[in-house]
N, C-alpha and C positions, 0 to 999 in steps of 0.2 A: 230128688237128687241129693246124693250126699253132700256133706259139708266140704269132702277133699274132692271129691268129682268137680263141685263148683268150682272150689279154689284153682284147680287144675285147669280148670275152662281158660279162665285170666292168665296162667302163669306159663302156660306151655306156648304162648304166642312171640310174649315175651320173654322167654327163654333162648327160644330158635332165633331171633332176632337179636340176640345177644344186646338186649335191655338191664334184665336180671341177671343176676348171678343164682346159684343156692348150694349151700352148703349142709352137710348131715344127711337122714334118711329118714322115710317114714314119719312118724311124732316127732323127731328131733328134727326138721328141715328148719332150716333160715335163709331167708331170700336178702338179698343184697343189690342196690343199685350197684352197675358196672362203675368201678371208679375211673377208669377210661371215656368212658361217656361224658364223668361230670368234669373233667380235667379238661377234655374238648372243650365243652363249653363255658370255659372259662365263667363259671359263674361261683363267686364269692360272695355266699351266703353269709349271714352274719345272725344265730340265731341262738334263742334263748330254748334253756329244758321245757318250759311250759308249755313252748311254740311247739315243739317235736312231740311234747307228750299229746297234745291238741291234734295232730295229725295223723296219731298214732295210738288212737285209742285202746287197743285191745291190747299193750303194754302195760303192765304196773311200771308204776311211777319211781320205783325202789330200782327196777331191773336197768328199767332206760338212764336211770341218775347214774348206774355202776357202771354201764357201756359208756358213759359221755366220758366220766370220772379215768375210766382207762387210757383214753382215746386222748385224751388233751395230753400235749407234749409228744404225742408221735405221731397224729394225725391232723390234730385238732391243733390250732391257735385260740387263744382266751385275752378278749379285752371287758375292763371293766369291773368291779369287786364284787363279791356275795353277791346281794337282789340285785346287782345292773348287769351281772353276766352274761356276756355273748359269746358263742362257739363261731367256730367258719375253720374251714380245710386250709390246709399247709398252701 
């Protein structure tokens, strides 16, 4: 089985279920948890780049630093300096 066949196995469940989101096409797709979902759940994560990159292994650590780096101040709240830094949603 291919690499995208598998991947499509997982994704297309949670797609129709409107779990994921996905954005782009072909080589360029990016799946996205529904922010609708996480706002439901009121859950207020408070979490550090190492934590995310640990979850997220097949990210370079460069790409996922530049997404977080974006994200803070229009998604993201920041408590704590340099090495104590924590992310968590609006």
């Amino acid at each position: 089985m291919r690499e995208a066949d598998r991947l499509r196995s997982y994704t297309d469940k949670l797609l129709k279920n409107n779990i994921i989101g996905r954005n782009g096409a072909k080589k360029g797709t990016q799946f996205f948890v529904n922010p609708q979902l996480i706002k439901n759940a009121k859950v207020n994560l408070k979490t550090t780049i190492s934590e995310i990159a640990g979850r997220l292994p097949e990210i370079d650590l460069q790409e996922l630093r530049k997404m977080v780096y974006s994200m803070v101040d229009v998604e993201l709240i920041t408590e704590g300096a340099r090495t104590d830094r924590r992310y968590a949603l609006k």
